[in-house]
C-alpha positions as CSV (number, residue, x, y, z in Angstrom):
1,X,145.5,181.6,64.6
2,X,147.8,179.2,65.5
3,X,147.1,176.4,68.2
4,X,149.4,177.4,70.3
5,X,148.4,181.1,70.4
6,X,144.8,179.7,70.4
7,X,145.8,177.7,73.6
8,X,147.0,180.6,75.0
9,X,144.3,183.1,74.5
10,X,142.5,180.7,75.8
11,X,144.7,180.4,79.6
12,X,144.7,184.4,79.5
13,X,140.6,184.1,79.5
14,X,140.5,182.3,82.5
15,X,143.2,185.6,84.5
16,X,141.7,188.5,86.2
17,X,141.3,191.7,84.1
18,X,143.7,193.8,85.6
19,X,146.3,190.6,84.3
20,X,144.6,190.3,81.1
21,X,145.6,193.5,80.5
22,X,149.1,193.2,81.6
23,X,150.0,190.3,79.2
24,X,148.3,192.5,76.7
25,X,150.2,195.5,77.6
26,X,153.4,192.7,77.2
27,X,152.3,191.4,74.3
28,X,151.7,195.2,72.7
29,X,155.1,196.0,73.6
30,X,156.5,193.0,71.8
31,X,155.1,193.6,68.7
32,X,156.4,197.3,68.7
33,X,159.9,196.3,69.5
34,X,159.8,193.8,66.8
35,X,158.8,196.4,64.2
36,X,161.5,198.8,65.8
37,X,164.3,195.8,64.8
38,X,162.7,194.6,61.6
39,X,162.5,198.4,60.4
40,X,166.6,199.0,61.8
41,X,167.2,195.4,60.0
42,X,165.7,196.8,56.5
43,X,167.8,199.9,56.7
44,X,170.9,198.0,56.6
45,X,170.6,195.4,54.6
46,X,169.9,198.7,52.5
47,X,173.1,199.9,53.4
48,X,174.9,197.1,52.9
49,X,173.7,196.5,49.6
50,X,174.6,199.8,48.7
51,X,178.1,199.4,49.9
52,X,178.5,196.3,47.8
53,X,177.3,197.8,45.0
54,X,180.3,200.8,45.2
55,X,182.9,197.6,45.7
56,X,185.0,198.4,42.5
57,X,185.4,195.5,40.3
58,X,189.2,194.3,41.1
59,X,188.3,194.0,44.7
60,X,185.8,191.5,44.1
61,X,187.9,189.5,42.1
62,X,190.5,189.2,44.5
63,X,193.1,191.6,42.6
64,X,194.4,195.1,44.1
């Protein structure tokens, strides 16, 4: 663990349950939205890489 996430576990230890489990609920949701984007990120760098590779030769050496 990191000390800043140590530091903050820490602070959110000291809250009332009912907001302990809010800025868990937060912190949940954050983590899902990042695999959401990270998993949408993969998939086109996939298909961007698969578009390069169809780029015909002459094209990518600046002739038509």
């Amino acid at each position: 663990m990191t000390q800043i996430l140590g530091q903050t576990w820490n602070s959110v230890l000291d809250l009332q349950d009912d907001r302990q489990d809010l800025i868990a609920h937060l912190i949940i949701d954050e983590i899902e939205v990042e695999k959401i984007w990270d998993n949408k990120f993969d998939q086109t760098n996939n298909k961007l890489s698969q578009l390069a590779n169809n780029v015909p030769a002459n094209l990518i050496a600046g002739k038509s």
